[in-house]
C-alpha positions as CSV (number, residue, x, y, z in Angstrom):
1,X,0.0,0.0,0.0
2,X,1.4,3.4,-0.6
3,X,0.2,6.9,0.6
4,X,1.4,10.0,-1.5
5,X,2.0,13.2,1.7
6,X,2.6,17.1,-0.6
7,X,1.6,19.6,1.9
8,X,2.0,23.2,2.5
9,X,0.3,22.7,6.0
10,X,2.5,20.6,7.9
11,X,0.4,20.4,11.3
12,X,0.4,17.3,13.0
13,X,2.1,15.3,9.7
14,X,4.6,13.7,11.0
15,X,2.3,12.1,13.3
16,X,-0.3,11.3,10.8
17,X,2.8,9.9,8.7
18,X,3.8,7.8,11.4
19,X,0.4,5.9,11.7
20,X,0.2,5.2,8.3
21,X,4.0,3.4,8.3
22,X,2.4,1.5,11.2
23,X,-0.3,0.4,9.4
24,X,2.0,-0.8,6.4
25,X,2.0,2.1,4.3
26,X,4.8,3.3,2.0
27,X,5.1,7.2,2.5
28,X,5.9,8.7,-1.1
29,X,6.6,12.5,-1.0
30,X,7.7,15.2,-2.5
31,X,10.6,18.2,-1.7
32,X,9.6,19.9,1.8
33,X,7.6,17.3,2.7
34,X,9.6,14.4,2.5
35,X,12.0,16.6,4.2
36,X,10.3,17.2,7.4
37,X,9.2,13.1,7.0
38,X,12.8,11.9,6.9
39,X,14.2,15.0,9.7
40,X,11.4,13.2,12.0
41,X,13.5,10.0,11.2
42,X,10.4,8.4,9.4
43,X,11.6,6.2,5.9
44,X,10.3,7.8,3.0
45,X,10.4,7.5,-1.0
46,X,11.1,10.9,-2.8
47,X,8.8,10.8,-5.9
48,X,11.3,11.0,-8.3
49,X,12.3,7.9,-7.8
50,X,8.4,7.1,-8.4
51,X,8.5,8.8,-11.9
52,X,12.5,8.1,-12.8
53,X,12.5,11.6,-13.4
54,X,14.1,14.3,-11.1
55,X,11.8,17.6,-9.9
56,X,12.2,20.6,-12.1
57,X,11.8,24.1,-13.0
58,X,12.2,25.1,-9.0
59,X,9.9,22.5,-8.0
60,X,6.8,23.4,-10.8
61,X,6.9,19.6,-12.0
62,X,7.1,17.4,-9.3
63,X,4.1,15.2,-9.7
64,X,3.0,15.7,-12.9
65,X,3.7,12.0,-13.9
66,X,1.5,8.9,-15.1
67,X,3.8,7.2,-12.5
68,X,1.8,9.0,-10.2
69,X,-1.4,9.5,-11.7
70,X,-1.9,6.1,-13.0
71,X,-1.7,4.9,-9.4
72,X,-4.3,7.2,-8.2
73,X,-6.4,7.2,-11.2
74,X,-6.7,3.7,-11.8
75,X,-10.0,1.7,-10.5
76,X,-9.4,-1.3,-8.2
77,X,-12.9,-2.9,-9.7
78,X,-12.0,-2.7,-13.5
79,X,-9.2,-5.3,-14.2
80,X,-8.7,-3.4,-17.2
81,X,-6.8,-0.8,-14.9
82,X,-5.1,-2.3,-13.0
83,X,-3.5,-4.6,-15.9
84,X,-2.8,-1.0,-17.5
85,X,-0.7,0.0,-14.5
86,X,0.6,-3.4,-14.5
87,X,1.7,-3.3,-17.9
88,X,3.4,-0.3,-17.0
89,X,5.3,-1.3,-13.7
90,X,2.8,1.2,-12.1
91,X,1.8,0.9,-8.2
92,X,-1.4,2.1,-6.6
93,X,-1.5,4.9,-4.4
94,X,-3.8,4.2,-2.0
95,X,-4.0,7.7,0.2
96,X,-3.6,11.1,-1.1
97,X,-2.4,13.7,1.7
98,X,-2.3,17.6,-0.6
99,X,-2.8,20.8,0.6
100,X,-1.6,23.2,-0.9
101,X,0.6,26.4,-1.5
102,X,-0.5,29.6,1.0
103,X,-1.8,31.7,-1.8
104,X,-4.3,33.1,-0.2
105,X,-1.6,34.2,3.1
106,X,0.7,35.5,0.0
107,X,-2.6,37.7,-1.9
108,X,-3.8,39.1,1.9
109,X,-0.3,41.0,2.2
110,X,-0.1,43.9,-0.2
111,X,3.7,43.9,-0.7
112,X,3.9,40.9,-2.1
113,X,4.4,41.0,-6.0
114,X,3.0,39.8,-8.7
115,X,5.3,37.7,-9.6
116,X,5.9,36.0,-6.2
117,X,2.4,35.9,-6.3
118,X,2.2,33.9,-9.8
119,X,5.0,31.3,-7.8
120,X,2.4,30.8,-5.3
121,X,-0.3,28.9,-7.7
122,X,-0.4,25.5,-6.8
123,X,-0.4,23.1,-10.3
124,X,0.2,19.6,-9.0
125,X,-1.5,19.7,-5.6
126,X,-4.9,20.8,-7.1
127,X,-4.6,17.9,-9.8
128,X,-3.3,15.1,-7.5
129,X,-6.5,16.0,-4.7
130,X,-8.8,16.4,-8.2
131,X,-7.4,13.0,-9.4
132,X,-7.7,11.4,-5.7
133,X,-11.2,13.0,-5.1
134,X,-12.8,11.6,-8.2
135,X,-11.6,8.0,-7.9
136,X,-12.3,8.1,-3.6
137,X,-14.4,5.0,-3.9
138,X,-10.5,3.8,-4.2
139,X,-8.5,6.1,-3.0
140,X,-8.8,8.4,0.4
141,X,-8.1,11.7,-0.1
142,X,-7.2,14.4,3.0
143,X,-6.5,18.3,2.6
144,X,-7.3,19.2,5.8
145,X,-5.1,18.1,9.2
146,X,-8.2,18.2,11.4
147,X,-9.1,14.9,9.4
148,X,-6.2,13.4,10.1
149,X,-7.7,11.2,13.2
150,X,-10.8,10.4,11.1
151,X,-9.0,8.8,8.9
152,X,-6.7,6.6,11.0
153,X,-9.9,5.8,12.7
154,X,-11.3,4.5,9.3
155,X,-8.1,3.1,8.0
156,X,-8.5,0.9,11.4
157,X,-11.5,-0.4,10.7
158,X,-12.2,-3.8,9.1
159,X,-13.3,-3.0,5.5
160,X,-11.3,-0.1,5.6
161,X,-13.2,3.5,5.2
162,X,-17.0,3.7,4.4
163,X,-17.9,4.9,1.7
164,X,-19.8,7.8,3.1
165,X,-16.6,8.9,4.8
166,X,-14.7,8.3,1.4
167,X,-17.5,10.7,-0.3
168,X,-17.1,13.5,2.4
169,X,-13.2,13.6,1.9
170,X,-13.7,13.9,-1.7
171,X,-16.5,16.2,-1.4
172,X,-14.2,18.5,0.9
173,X,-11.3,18.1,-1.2
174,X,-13.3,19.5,-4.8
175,X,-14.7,22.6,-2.1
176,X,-10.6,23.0,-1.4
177,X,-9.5,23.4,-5.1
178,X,-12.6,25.5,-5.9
179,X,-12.3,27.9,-2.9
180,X,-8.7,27.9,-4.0
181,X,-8.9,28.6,-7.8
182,X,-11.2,31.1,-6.9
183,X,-8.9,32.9,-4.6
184,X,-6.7,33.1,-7.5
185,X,-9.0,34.1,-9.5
186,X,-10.2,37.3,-7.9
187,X,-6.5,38.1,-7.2
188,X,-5.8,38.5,-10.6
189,X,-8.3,40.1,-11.5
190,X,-7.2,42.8,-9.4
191,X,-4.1,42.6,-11.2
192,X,-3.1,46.2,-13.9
193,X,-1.1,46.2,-16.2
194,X,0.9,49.2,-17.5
195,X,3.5,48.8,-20.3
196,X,4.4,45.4,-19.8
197,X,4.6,45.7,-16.4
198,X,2.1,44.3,-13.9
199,X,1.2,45.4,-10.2
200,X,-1.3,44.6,-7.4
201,X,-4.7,47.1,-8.1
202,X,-6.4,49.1,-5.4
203,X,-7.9,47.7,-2.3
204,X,-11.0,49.3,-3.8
205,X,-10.9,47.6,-7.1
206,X,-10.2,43.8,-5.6
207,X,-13.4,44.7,-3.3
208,X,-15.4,44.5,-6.6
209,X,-14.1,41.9,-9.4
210,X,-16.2,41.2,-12.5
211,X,-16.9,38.2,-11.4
212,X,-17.4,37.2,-7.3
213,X,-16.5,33.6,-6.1
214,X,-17.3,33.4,-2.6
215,X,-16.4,30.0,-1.2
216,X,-17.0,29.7,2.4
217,X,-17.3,26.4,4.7
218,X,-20.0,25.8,7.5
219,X,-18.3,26.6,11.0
220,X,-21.3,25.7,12.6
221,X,-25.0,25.3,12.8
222,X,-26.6,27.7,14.9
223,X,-29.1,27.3,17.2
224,X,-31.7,29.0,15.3
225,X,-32.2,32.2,13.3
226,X,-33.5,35.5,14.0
227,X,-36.8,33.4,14.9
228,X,-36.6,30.3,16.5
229,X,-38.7,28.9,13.4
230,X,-35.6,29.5,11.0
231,X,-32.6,27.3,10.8
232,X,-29.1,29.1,10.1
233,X,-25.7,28.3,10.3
234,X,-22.1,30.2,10.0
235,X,-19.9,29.8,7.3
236,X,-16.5,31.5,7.1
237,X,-13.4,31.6,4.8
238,X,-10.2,30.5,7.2
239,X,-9.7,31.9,10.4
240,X,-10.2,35.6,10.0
241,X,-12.7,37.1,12.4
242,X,-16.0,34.9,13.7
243,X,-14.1,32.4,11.4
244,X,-12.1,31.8,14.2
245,X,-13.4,32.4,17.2
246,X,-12.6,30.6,20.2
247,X,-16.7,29.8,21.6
248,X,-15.4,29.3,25.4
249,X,-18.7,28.5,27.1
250,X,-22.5,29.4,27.1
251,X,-25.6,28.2,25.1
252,X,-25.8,27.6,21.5
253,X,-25.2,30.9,18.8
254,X,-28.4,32.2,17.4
255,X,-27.9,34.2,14.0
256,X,-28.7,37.4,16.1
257,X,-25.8,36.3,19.0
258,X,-23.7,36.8,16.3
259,X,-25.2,39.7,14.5
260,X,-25.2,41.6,18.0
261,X,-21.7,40.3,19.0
262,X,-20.3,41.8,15.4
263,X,-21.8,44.9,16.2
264,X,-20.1,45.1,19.7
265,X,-16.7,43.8,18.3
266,X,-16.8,46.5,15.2
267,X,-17.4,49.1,17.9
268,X,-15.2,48.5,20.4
269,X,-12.2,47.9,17.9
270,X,-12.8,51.9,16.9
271,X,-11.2,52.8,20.3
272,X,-7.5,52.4,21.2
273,X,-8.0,53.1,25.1
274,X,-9.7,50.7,27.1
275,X,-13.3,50.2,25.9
276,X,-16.8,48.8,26.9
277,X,-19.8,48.7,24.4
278,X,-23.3,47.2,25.2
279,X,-25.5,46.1,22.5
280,X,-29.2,45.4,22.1
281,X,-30.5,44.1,18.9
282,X,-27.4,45.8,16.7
283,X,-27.3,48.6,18.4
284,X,-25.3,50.5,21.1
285,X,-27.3,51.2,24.4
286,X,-24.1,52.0,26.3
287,X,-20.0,52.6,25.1
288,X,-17.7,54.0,27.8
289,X,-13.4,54.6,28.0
290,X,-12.0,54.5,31.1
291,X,-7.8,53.8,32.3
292,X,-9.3,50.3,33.2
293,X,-11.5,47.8,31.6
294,X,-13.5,47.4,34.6
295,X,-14.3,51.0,35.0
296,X,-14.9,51.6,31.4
297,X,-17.5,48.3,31.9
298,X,-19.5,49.8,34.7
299,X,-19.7,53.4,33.3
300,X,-20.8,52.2,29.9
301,X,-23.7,49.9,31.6
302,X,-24.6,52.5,33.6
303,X,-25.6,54.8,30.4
304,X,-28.9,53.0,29.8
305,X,-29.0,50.0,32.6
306,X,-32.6,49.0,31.5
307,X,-31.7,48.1,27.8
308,X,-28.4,46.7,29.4
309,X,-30.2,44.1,30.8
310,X,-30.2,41.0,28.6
311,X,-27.1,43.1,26.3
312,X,-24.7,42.0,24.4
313,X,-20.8,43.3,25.7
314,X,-17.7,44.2,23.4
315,X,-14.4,44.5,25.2
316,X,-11.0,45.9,23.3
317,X,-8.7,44.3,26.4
318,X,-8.8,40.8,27.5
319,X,-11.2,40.5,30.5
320,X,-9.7,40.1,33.7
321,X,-11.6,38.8,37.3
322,X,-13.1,42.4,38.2
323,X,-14.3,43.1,34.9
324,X,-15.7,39.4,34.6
325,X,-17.3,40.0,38.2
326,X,-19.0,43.4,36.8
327,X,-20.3,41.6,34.1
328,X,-22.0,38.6,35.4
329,X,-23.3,40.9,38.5
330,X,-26.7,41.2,36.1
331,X,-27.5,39.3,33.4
332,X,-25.7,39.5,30.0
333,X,-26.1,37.4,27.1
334,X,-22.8,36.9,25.2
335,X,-19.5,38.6,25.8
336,X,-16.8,39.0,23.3
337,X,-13.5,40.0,23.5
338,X,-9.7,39.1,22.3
339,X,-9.5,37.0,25.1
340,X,-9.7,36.5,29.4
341,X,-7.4,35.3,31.3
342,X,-8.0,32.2,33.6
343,X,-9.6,33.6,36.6
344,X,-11.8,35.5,34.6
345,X,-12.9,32.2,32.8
346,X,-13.9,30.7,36.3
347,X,-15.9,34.0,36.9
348,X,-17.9,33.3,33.8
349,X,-17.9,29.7,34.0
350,X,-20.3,30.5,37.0
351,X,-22.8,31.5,34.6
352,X,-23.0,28.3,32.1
353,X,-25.4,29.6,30.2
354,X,-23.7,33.1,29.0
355,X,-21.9,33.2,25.7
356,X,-17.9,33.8,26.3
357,X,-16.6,34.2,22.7
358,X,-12.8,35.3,22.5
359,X,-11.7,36.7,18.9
360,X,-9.4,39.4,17.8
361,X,-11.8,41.5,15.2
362,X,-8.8,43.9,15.1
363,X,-6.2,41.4,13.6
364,X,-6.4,40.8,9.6
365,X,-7.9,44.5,9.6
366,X,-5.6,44.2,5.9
367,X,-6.8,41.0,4.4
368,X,-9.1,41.8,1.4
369,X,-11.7,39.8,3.6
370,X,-12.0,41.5,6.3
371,X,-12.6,44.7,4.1
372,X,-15.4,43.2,2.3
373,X,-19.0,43.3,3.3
374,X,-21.6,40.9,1.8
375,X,-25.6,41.1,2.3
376,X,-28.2,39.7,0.7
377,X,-31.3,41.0,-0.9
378,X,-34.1,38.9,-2.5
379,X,-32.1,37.0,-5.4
380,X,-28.8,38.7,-5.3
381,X,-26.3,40.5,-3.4
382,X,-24.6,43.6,-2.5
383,X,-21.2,44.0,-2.1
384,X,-19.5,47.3,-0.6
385,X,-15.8,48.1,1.5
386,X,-16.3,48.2,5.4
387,X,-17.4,51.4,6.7
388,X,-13.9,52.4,9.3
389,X,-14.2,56.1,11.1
390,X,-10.6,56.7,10.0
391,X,-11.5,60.7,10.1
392,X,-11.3,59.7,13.8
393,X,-8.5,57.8,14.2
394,X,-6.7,61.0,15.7
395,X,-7.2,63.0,18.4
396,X,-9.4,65.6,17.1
397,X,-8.7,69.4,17.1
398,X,-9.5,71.9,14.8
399,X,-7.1,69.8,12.3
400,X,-7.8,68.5,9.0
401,X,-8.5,64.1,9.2
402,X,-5.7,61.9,9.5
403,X,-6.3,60.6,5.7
404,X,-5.9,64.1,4.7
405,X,-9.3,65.2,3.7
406,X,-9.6,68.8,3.3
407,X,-12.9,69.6,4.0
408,X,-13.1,68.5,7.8
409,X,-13.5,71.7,9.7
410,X,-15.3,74.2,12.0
411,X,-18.3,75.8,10.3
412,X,-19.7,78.1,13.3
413,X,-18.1,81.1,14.7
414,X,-17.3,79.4,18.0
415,X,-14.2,77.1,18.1
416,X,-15.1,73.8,20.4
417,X,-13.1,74.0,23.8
418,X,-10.8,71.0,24.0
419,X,-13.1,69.1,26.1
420,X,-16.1,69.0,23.8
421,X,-13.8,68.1,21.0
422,X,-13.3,65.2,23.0
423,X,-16.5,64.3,23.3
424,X,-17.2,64.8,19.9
425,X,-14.9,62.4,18.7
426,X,-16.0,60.1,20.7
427,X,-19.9,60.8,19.7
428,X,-19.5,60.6,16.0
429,X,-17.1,57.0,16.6
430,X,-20.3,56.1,18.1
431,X,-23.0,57.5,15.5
432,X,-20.8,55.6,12.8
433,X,-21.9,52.2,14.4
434,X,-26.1,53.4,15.0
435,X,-28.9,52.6,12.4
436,X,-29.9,55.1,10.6
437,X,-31.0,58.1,11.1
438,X,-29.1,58.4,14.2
439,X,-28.3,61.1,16.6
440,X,-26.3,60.7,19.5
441,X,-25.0,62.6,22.3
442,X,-21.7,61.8,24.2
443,X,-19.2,63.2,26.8
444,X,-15.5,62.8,26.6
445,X,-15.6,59.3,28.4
446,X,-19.0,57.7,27.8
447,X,-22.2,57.9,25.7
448,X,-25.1,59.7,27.0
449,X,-27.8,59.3,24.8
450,X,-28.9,57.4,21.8
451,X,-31.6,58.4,19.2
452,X,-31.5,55.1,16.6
453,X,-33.2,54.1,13.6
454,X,-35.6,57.2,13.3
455,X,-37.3,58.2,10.4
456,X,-36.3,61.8,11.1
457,X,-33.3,63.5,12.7
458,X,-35.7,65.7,14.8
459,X,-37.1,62.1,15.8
460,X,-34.2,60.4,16.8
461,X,-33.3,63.8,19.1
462,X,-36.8,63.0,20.7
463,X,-35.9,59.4,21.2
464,X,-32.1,60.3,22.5
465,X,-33.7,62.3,25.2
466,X,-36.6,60.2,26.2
467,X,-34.1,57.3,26.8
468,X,-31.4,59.8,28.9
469,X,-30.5,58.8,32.2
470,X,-28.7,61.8,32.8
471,X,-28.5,65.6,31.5
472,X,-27.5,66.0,28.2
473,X,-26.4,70.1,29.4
474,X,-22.6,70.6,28.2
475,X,-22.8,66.9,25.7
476,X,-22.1,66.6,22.4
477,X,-24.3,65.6,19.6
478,X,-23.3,63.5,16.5
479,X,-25.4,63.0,13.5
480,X,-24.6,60.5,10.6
481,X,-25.6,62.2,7.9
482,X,-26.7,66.0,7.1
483,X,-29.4,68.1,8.5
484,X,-32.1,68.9,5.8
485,X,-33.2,71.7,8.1
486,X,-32.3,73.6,11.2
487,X,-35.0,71.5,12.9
488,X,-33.0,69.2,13.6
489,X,-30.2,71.3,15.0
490,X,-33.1,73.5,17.4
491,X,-33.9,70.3,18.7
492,X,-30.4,69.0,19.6
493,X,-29.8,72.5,21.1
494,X,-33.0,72.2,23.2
495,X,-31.6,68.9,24.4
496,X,-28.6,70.6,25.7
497,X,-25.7,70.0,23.7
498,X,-23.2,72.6,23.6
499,X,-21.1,70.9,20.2
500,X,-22.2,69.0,17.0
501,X,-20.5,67.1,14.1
502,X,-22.3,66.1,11.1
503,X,-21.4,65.4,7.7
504,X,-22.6,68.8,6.1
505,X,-23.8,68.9,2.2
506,X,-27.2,69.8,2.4
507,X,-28.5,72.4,0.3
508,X,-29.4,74.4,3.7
509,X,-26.4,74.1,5.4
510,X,-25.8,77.9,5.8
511,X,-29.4,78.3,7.5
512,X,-28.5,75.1,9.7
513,X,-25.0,77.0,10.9
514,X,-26.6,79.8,11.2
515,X,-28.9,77.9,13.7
516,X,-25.6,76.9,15.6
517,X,-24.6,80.3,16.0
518,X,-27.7,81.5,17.4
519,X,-27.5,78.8,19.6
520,X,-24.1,79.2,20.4
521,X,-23.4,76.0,19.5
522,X,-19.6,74.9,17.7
523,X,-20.6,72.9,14.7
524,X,-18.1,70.3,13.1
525,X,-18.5,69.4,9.2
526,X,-16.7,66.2,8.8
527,X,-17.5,65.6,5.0
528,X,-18.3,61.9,5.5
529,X,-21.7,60.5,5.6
530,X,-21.5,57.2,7.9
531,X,-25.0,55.8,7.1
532,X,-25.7,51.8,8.5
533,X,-29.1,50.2,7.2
């Protein structure tokens, strides 16, 4: 029996390697892999001495060979193939273990070249897994480590592997090739050429290719959808994200855990001091900063503590034991977070049923993936680039954004003191991550209101200070997109506010800053719109 090992991913191979000598198996490999088999002392046959011809070209034919394909191609029930082989002093291969070149790690980072890029296309690993994959009633096939045990298991077994687990591999491996080619494919489609010469395009142009392959794999059924009637599941593509997150306790994931936890994570990644954001049903009912976690917790619970109740929490620190305390001191849904550190695990572990999911939604913030935002409508999809507050990134001041927009700037004849800048900074972060039309008013540390999802702006004023649980003298007011009239702006100065950004644009703006100035108001136009529907 023979068993044919060409990975890039070389987790847990030696081990897998070693179970299949065990089990009588010749290991045939090729360059890297058959050298990690032999450093781990483990015999192995290089393939060249399988097709009598040496690797070439910097490795780009290695496997390319009848040698190799005949013995994975060839069907153990028609004696016509095997006599074929025969005839040709061919042996069967048996088990195909191919995954293959990191492409995809190689497209995410923008320096890398085209050409390197070009040296990362797999040719013989996607047709030795297509070759294994269409003849798995003979011949098991394995791209992914995690399968590894399953397949020992099967191997162990009697008859060998079922042919339901045969079928899975093989349906798992075809997925693999077609989630890779279509990786490549995207890539290059991003690709510009000027005068011979060819370079990586915009982030902007790879977010919409002519053509969209989106090949994801179930992570996991969820417990139900936004109704208990619907069934749902998640699906991700690799580890980026909810892809990989680490689900460390609680009951099951509903699709609106997860739509509620995404909308605390995006939130609380827009800060860079310590940060606590409660959610109910997408949107922010509480976001505080504070020099700890724990404080910035309690203040940003304490903003609306009846819509608290039940929340969702986003953390920007891993959790430690007094911020896990504050946390389960009232009930809380799900909490997510980069991570907690062991004694805040036994905190929550007091609490079985609430959700403890641990992922870093800041890291791969430069993968084409994570830049890309997918919903559907009935029979098709939209596509657009994720909406980041980068006009916010820096402290704000008077100065122009930190990507160097020109048009960010005081409109009113009053200058904000330092401390409502402050506060407005952190109020339009905020309004950035509110359905629409939102208004919101904040200090320099916490938010203090929230008007969300209002059909008007004067509306969503009404609804910011029905919900206050404090006074909203001396805040200041963010709105996401322009006011059509100075209602709007009367209304968020009857409220209190003392500062305002908006986007600016509208055909009244001058009668809306002239508002301001007879309310003595210091009015911000930012010059971006930061709509969420």
């Amino acid at each position: 029996m023979r068993a044919l090992l060409s990975v890039s991913d070389k987790s847990n191979l030696v081990d897998f390697a070693r179970g299949l000598l065990s089990r009588g198996y010749e290991l045939v490999s090729t360059g890297g892999t058959a050298r990690a088999l032999a450093d781990a002392g483990l015999s192995v046959t290089a393939v060249s001495s399988v097709t009598g011809f040496p690797e070439m070209m910097d490795g780009r034919v290695k496997t390319l060979h009848p040698a190799v394909h005949g013995g994975i191609l060839a069907r153990r029930d028609r004696p016509d193939d095997l006599q074929a082989i025969a005839d040709q002093g061919i042996s069967p291969i048996d088990v195909v273990v191919v995954n293959l070149y990191p492409f995809a790690r190689a497209a995410a980072d923008p320096s890398t070249t085209v050409p390197a890029l070009i040296e990362e296309i797999d040719i013989g690993g996607p047709t030795l897994i297509r070759a294994a994959a269409k003849n798995f009633r003979h011949v098991l096939v394995v791209v992914d480590p995690a399968d590894y045990d399953g397949a020992m298991a099967q191997l162990d077994q009697s008859e060998g592997p079922s042919d339901g687990f045969r079928l899975s591999l093989a349906a798992k491996a075809f997925a693999h090739t077609r989630s890779y080619d279509g990786t490549i494919a995207e890539t290059l489609s991003g690709v510009e050429v000027t005068d011979g010469a060819f370079s990586r395009g915009t982030a902007r142009a790879d977010l919409t290719p002519e053509s969209l392959d989106l090949q994801v794999q179930r992570q996991r059924v969820l417990r139900y959808g936004e109704n208990p009637h619907q069934t749902a599941a998640l699906y991700a593509d690799g580890a980026l994200g909810f892809g990989g997150a680490d689900v460390v306790q609680g009951k099951a994931l509903s699709f609106t855990n997860l739509l509620d936890l995404d909308a605390a994570a995006r939130l609380s990644t827009e800060f860079q001091e310590p940060a606590a954001v409660v959610v109910k049903h997408m949107n922010p009912c509480g976001v505080a900063t504070a020099a700890t976690l724990h404080d910035a917790y309690v203040a940003a619970r304490e903003v609306d503590p009846l819509s608290a109740f039940g929340g969702i929490v986003g953390l920007n620190r891993p959790i430690d034991r007094d911020t896990a305390t504050a946390i389960t001191s009232t009930f809380i849904e799900a909490v997510v977070a980069p991570d907690a550190d062991a004694e805040a695990r036994a905190v929550f572990a007091t609490k079985k049923n609430l959700r403890l999911v641990l992922v870093d939604c800041g890291a791969g913030a430069t993968d084409p993936r994570m830049n890309r935002e997918v919903r559907s409508i009935l029979g098709a999809i939209l596509v657009q680039e994720y909406d980041r507050v980068v006009e916010a990134a820096e402290p704000w001041g008077g100065k122009a954004w930190s990507d160097g927009a020109e048009d960010f700037r005081v409109v009113t004849s009053r200058q904000p003191t330092a401390e409502e800048w402050a506060s407005l900074r952190l109020a339009w972060r905020v309004c950035a991550h509110v359905k629409s039309n939102a208004v919101v008013f904040a200090t320099a540390d916490r938010l203090a209101a929230i008007g969300a999802g209002q059909t008007s702006r004067v509306d969503a004023v009404k609804v910011a200070t029905m919900k206050a649980t404090t006074d909203l003298t001396g805040t200041a007011a963010a709105s996401d997109a322009f006011f059509p009239f100075r209602d709007g702006l009367d209304a968020i100065a009857a409220a209190g506010a003392s500062a305002v950004a908006q986007p600016g644009g509208s055909v009244r703006d001058e009668e809306v800053i002239n508002a301001a100035n007879e309310h003595g108001i210091a009015m911000v136009f930012t010059a971006r719109r930061h709509f969420r529907h």
